[in-house]
N, C-alpha and C positions, 0 to 999 in steps of 0.2 A: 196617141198624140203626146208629144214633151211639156212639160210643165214650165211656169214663168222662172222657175229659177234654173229651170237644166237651160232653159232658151238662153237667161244672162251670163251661165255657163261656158256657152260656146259662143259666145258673139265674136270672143279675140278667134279663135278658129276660122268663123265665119267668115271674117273681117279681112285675114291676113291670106282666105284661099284656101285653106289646110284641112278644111271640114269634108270628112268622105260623102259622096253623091247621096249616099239615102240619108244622110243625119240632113244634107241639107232639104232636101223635098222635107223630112217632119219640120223643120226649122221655119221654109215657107209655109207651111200650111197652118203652124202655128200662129206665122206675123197675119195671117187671113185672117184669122179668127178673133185675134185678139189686137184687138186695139190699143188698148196702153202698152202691151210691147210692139208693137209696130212703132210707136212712138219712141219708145225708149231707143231701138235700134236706130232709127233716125239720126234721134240727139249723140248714140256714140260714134258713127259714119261721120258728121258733120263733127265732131270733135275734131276725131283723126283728123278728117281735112284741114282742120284753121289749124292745128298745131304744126303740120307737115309745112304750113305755111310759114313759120315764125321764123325767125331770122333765127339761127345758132349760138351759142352763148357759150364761155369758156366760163367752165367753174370756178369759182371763188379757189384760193389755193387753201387756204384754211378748210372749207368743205372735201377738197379735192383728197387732201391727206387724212380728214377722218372718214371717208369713204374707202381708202385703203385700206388702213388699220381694220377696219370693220371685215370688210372682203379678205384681208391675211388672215385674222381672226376664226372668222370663217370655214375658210379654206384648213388651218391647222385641226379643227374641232372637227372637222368631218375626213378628212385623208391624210392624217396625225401629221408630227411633227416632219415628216421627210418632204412636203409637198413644198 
């Protein structure tokens, strides 16, 4: 059986579909068993959902260019200067 933290592990997995057939049967049999993460996976499900609901928002432009800078940043330090 998987443990509470392999379980919070894979919940994006879980969540988005991605999770291969036998991770998911230990995953159920996990939420069976325990209860505070039956819980837990709950409250992330019901996240995803109200967020999916939220209306779209453009970025601040100030946030929007230090979010570049960061991501160019990024991007140089791992696939050097040619990327």
């Amino acid at each position: 059986m998987i443990t509470c933290r392999e379980l919070a592990e894979l919940l994006f997995d879980l969540t988005s579909g991605e999770l291969a057939p036998e991770q998911v049967s230990h995953v159920e049999l996990h939420l069976s068993q325990c209860g505070h993460c039956a819980a837990y996976e709950e409250t992330y499900r019901v996240t995803i959902n109200l967020t999916r609901k939220l209306p779209r928002a453009s970025l601040p432009p100030p946030l929007a260019e230090k979010l570049r800078m960061i991501l160019k940043s990024y991007q140089q330090q791992t696939h050097g200067d040619n990327a």
